[in-house]
N, C-alpha and C positions, 0 to 999 in steps of 0.2 A: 535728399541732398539739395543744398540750395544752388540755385545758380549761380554763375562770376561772378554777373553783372550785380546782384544781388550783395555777393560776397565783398565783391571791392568796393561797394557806396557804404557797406557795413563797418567795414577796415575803416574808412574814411573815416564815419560817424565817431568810431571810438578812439582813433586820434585826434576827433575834435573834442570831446569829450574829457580826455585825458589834458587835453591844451587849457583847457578853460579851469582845468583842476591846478594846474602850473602858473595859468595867469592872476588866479582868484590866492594862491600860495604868495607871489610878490605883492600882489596888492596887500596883504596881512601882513607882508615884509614894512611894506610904506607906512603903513598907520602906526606898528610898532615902534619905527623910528620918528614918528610922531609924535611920538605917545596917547596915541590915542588905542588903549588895547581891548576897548568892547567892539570898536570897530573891527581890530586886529583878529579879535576872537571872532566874530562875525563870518568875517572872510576866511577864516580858517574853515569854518562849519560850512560854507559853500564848497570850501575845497574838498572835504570829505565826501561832501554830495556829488559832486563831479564825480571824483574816483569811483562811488559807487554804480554810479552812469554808465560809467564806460566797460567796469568789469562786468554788471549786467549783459551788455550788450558781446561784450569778449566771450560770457559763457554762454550767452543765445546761439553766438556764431558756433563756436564750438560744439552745441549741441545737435546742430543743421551739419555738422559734417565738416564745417567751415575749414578753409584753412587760412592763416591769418599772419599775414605779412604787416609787422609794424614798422611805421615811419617815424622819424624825428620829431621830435617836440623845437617848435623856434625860441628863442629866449623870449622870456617875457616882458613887455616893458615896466619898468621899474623907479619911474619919475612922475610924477603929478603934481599938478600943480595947487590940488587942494582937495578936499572931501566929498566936493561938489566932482570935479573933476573923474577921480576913481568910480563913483556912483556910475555918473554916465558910461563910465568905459565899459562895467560888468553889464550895465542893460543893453547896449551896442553891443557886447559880447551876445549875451541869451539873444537877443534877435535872431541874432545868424543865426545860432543854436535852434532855434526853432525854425528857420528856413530851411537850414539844413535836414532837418526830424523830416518836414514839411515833404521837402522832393524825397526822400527816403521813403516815407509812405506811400508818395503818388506812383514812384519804382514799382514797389513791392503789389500795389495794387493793380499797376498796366501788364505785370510779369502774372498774375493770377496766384501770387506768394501770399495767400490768406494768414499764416501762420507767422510769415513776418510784418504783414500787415496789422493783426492782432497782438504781438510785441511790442509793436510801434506804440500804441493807441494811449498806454501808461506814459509814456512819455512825451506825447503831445498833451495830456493832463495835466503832468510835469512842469512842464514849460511855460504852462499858462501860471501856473504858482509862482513860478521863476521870475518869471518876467513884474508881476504884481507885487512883487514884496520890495522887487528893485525900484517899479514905479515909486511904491508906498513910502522908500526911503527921499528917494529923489523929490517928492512931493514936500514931505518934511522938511528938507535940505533947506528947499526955492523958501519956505515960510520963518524958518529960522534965519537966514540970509547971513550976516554981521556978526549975531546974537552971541559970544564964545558961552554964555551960563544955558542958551538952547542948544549950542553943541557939545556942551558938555555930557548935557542929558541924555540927550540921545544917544554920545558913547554908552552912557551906563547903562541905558535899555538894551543896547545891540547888546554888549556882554551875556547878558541874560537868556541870550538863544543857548537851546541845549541840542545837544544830538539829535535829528531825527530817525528814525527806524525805517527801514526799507519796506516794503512793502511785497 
């Protein structure tokens, strides 16, 4: 059985998890009315990976005995002011997300919860990917600046992301 304490920073974790799969969904909303739809598709592929985030972590709970009180999802915001804009937002997002992972593990590890400690561990692995692919964009972004024929590119590479598979 897990502990509360345990339980409700889990809850927590996967309504953040679930928010960030709503907020990366409007952002795919902004670029499509863009037109910009490799980004659009991009954002969409992170939203799936969100989703899968969170039901991982819904079935971990679940498997500890958990019981699982969900909360509201807030709207997402839904305005930007550009591509450079969204980028920052999703890696401002994964930060927390990994802060959050972060004290979640440091929990499970002062509670002596090896086994949610060991759960954790994939996705503090996670997050370092997370966080890196968002740099990699954002890096791109800063060097293209102006360029509309370097952002165009770059929509057509994002498109090119395919599903990843869970692991």
């Amino acid at each position: 059985m897990i502990s509360a304490e345990v339980e409700k920073a889990l809850a927590a974790q996967i309504n953040q998890e679930f928010t960030a799969a709503y907020n990366y969904l409007a952002m795919a909303a902004w670029f499509d009315q863009e037109s910009l739809d490799g980004f659009a598709h991009w954002m969409q592929m992170q939203n799936q990976e969100e989703n899968m985030h969170g039901m991982r972590l819904f079935q971990y709970l679940l498997d500890r005995g958990g019981n699982l009180e969900l909360d509201g999802i807030s709207k997402p915001r839904t305005e930007y002011s550009s591509v450079m804009d969204v980028f920052q937002s999703a890696l401002e997002q994964e930060r927390e997300n990994t802060k959050s992972i972060n004290k979640l593990y440091e929990l499970a590890g002062s509670l002596n919860d090896y086994a949610t400690k060991s759960h954790l561990q994939w996705f503090l692995d996670e997050q370092v990917e997370e966080e890196k692919s968002i740099e990699d964009v954002v890096a791109l972004l800063e060097k293209i600046g102006d360029d509309a024929s370097g952002l165009l590119y770059l929509n057509d590479k994002m498109g090119e992301r395919s599903a990843e598979k869970e692991e």
